[in-house]
C-alpha positions as CSV (number, residue, x, y, z in Angstrom):
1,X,3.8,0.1,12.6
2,X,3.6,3.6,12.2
3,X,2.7,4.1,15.8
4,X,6.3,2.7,16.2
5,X,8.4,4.5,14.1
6,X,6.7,8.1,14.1
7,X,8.6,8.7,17.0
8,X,12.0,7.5,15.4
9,X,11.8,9.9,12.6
10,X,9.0,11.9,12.8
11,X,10.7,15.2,12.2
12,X,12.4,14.2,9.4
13,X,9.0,13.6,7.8
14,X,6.8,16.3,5.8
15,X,3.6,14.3,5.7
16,X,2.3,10.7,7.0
17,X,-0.4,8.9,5.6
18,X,-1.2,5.1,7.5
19,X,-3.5,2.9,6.0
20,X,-5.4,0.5,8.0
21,X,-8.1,-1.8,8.3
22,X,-11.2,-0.9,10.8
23,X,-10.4,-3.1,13.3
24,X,-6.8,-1.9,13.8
25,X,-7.8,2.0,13.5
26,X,-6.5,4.7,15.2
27,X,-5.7,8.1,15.4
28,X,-1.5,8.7,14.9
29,X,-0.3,12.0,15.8
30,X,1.2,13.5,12.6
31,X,-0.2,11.2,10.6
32,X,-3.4,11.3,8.3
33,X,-5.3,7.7,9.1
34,X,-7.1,6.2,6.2
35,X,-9.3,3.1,7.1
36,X,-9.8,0.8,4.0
37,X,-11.4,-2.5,3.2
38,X,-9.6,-5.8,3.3
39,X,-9.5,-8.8,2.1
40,X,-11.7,-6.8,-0.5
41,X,-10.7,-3.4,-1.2
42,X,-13.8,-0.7,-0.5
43,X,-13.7,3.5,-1.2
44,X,-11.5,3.5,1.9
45,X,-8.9,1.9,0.0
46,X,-9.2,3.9,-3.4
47,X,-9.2,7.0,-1.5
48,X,-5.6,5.5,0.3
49,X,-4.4,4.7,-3.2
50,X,-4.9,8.2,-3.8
51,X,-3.7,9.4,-1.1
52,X,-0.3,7.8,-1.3
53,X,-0.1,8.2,-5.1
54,X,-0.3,11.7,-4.7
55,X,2.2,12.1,-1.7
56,X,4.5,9.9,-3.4
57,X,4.2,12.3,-6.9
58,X,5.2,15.0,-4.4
59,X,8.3,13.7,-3.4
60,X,11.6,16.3,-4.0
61,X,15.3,15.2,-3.9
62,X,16.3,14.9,-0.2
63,X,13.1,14.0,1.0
64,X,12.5,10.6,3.3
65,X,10.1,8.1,2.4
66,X,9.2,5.8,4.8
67,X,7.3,2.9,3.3
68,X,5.8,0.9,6.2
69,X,4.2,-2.7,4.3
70,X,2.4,-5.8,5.9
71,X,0.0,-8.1,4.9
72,X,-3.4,-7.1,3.7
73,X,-1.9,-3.9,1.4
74,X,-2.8,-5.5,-1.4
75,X,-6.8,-4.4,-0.9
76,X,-6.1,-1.9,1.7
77,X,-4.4,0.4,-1.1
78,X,-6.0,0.3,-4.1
79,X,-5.1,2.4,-7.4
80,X,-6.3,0.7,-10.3
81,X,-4.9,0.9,-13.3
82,X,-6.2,3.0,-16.2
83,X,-9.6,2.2,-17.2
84,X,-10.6,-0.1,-14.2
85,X,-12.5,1.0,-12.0
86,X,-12.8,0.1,-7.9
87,X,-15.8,-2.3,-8.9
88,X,-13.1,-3.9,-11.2
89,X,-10.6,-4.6,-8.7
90,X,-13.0,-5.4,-6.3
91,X,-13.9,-8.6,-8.6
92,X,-10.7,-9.1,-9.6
93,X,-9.6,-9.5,-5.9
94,X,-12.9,-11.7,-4.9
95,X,-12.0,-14.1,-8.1
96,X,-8.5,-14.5,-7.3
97,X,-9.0,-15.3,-3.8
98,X,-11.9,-17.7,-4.2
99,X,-9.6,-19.2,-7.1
100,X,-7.6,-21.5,-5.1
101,X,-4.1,-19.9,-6.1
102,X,-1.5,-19.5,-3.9
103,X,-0.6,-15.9,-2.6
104,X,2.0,-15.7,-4.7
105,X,0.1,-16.2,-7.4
106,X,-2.6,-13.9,-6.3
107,X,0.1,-10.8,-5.4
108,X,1.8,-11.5,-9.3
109,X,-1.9,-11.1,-10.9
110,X,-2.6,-7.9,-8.9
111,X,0.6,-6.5,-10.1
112,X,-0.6,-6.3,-13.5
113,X,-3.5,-3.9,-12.6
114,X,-2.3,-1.3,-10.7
115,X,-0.7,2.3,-10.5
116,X,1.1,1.3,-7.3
117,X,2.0,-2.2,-6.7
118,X,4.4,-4.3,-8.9
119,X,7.3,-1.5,-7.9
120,X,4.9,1.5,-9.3
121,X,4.9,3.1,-6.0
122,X,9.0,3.0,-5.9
123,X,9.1,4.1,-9.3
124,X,7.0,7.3,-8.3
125,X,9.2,8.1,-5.0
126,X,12.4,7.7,-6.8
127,X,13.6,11.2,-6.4
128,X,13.5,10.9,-3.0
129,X,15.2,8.5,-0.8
130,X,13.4,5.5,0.2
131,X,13.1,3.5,3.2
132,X,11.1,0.7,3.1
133,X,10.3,-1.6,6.2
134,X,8.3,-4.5,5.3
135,X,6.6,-7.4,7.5
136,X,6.3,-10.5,5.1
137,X,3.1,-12.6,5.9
138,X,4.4,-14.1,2.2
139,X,5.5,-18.0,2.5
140,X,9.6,-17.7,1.6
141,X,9.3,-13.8,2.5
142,X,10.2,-12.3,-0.5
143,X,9.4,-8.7,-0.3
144,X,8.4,-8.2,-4.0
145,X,5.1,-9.9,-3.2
146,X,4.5,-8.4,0.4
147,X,1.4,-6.5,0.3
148,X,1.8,-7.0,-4.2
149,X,5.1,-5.2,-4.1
150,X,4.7,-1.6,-4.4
């Protein structure tokens, strides 16, 4: 995704982050490439949480975000919330998958434990303006439960 639209707006852009699994790793020109765990989030994920967190707390009015989501963003970002750890959200995400709910299900439980998804991410980039393209892998595609909404 990112390969695909850097060209599209890439000057209009003061920093890219993409955030990937290991299989589907490469490197982006202009963009910094983080490789993270899925379906259980690993260091590779907190450090993308981090990443993005950060560049998102950056933002100034005027400023473009482009939020590229697809399936998977749930463990490939990972910012958990305060006083969990990764090893938290590492169980939490095993449990939850091995539970036999829905994704739905899963996506609203990981909302509650995180910096990022559930909107937190929006919330942070608000002063800039927002673009969000989103791939839904998400039975009924809604887009608040892509990738746990961020």
């Amino acid at each position: 995704m990112t390969c695909a639209a850097l060209p599209l707006i890439g000057g209009k852009l003061h920093k890219a982050v993409a955030v990937t699994n290991a299989e589907n790793a490469v490197a982006i020109d202009g963009a910094a490439v983080i490789t993270a765990g899925h379906p259980l989030p690993d260091q590779g994920s907190l450090d993308a949480g981090c990443a993005v967190e950060s560049l998102a707390r950056s933002v100034e009015p005027g400023d473009l975000i482009l939020v590229l989501v697809s399936g998977g963003g749930s463990a490939l970002l990972c910012a958990p919330s305060a006083g969990l750890s990764l090893a938290d959200k590492i169980t939490l995400n095993d449990t939850l998958i091995r539970s036999g709910a829905d994704i739905r299900e899963i996506n609203t439980v990981r909302q509650h434990f995180s910096r990022l998804k559930g909107g937190r991410l929006a919330q942070l980039a608000s002063r800039a303006d927002v673009l969000a393209l989103i791939v839904s892998d998400v039975p009924g595609d809604d887009v608040r439960l892509v990738a746990s909404g961020p």
